[in-house]
C-alpha positions in Angstrom: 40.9 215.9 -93.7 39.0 213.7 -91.5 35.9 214.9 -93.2 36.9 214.2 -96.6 35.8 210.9 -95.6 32.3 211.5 -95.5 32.2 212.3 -99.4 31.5 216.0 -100.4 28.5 216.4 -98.5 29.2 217.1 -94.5 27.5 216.3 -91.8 28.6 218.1 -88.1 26.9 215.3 -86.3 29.1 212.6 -88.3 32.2 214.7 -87.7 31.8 214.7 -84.0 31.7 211.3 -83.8 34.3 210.7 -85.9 36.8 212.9 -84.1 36.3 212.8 -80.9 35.5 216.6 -80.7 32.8 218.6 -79.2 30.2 220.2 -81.6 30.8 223.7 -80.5 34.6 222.9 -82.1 33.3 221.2 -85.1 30.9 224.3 -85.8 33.7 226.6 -85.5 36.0 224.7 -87.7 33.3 224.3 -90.3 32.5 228.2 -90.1 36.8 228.7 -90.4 36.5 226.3 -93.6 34.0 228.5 -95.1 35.8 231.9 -94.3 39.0 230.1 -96.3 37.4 229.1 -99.2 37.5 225.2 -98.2 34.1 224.9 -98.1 30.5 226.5 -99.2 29.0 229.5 -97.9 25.9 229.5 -99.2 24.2 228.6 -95.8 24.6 229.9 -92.5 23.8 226.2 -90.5 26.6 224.5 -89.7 24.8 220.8 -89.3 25.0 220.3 -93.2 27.9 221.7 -95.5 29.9 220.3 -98.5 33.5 221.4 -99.9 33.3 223.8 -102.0 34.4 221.7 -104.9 34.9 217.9 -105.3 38.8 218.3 -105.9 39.6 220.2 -102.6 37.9 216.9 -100.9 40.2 214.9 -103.0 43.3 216.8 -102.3 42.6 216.4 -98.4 41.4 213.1 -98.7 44.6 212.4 -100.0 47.0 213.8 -97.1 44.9 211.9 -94.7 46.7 209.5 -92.8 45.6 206.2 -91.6 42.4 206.1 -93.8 41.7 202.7 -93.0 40.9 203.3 -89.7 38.6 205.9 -90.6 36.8 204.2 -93.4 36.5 201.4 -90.6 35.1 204.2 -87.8 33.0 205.8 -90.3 31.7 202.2 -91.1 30.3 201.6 -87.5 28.7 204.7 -87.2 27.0 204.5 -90.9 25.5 200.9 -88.9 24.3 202.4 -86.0 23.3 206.2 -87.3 22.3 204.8 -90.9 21.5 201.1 -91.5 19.4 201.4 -94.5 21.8 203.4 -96.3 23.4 200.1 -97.9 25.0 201.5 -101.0 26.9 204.0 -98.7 28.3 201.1 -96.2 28.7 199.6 -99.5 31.1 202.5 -100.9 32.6 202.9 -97.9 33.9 199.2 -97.3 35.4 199.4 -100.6 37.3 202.7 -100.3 38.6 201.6 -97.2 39.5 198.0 -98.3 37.4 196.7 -95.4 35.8 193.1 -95.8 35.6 192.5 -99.0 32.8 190.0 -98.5 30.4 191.7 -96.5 31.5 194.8 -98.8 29.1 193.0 -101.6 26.7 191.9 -99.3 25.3 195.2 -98.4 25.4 195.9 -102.3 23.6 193.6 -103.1 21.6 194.5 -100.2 21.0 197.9 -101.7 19.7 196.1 -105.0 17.4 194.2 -102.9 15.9 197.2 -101.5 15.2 199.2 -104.3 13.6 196.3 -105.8 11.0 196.5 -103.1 10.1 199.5 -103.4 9.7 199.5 -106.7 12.5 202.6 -107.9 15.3 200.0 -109.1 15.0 201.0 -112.7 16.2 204.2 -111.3 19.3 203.0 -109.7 22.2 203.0 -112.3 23.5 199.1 -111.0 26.0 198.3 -114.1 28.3 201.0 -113.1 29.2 199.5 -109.7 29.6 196.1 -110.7 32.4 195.9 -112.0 34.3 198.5 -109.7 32.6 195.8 -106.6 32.7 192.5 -108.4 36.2 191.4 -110.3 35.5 187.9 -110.1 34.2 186.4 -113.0 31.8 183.9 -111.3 30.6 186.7 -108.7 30.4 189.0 -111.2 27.8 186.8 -112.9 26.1 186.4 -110.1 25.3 189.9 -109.5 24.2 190.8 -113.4 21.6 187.8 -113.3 20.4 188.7 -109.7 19.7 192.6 -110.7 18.3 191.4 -113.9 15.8 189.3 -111.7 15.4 192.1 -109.5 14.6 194.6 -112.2 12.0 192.7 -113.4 10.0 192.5 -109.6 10.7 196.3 -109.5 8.8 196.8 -113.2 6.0 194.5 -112.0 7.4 191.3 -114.3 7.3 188.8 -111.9 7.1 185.6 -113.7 10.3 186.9 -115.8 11.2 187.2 -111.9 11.0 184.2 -111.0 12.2 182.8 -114.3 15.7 184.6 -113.8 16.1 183.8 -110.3 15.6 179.6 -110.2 18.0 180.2 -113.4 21.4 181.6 -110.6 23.0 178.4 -110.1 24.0 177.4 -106.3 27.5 177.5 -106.7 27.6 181.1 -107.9 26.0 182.5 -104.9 28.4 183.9 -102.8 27.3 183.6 -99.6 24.9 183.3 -96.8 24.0 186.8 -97.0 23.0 186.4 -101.0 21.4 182.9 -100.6 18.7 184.7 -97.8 18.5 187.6 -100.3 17.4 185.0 -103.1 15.1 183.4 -101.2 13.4 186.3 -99.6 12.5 187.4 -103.1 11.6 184.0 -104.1 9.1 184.2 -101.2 7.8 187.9 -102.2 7.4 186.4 -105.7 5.0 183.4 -104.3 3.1 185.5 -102.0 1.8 187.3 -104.9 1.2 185.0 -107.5 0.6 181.6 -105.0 -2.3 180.7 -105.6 -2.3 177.3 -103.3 -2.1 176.5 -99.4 1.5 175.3 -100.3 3.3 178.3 -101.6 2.1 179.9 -99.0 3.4 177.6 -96.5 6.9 177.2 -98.8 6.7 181.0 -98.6 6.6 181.0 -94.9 9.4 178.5 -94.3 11.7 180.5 -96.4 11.8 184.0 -94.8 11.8 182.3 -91.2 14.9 181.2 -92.7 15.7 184.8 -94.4 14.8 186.6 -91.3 17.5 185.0 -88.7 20.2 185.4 -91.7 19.6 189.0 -91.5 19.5 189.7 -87.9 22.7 188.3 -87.9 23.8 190.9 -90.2 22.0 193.5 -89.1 20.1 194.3 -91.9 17.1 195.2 -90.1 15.2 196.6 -92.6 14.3 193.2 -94.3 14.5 191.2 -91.2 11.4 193.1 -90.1 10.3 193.0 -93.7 10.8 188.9 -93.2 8.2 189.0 -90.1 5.7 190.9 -91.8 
């Protein structure tokens, strides 16, 4: 049950530190869930495993008890073990109705990412939106902020720049969204700046950026800020 929380895909590692139990337990539990038909057994390692099919994690999802403080366990150890998997804390806020705020944060997060390295037109964004994003101002805010973002990813980045001065201030969310905003902005003049000054505006704003996302431990663009 516990591991329905992970998703279909199992990690032992994940399970032992979401239960409490040692790995020699977790391996022979995992080896009993094959033998029973719960899970697959087309490999014989016991570090990586999924449910045999989606439904049988749904069923035992559902008998789990307590799932919020699961969700909320899982949550800390996708942090420390995973920080860059955004879209996953993402997902995993929302299922367990945990912090709705920081819940789009690290979505938006995710978008931010796969901007910068350039595989955004992969990501299928509209789908999640409106599952994440029921307000009708916030909702906005995210369509016109992966629009802009989709455009840096394909190499547009006067369209860019164009859509992102165009998000009004009193749509953006938070603090989280405003340093997300601005680190792009900054990205966007470091490559098309062509003066002393938008290079120095440039630098001002992912100081800024950078302390913002210490705070909230997105670490992957708070080194990306001081580089």
């Amino acid at each position: 049950k516990v591991a329905s929380i992970l998703g279909n895909i199992i990690s032992s590692y994940d399970l032992v530190e979401l239960t409490a139990k040692d790995k020699d337990f977790i391996n022979t539990t995992i080896q009993f869930g094959k033998q029973t038909g719960l899970l697959k057994r087309d490999s014989n390692s016991t570090a990586t495993t999924s449910f045999l099919h989606p439904i049988i994690r749904d069923i035992l999802y559902e008998k789990l008890s307590d799932k919020k403080r699961h969700h909320q366990q899982y949550n800390e150890l996708l942090k420390q073990r995973y920080p860059t998997k955004h879209l996953l804390i993402a997902e995993n806020l929302y299922n367990g109705d945990i912090q709705t705020k920081q819940m789009r944060d690290e979505f938006l997060t995710q978008l931010m990412i796969y901007a910068k390295n350039k595989s955004l037109q992969d990501f299928d964004a509209r789908k999640h939106i409106d599952k994440y994003f029921d307000e009708t101002t916030i909702t906005r805010f995210v369509n016109e902020y992966y629009l802009a973002l989709l455009c840096y990813s394909q190499g547009d980045y006067y369209e860019s720049e164009k859509l992102i001065n165009s998000i009004s201030n009193i749509d953006i969310p938070s603090s989280v969204t405003s340093s997300l905003i601005y680190y792009i902005k900054a990205r966007i003049k470091t490559i098309l700046g062509d003066d002393t000054e938008d290079f120095v505006k440039a630098k001002d704003w992912l100081i800024k950026c950078s302390k913002t996302f210490l705070e909230n431990q997105i670490y992957e663009l708070y080194f990306d800020s001081l580089t």
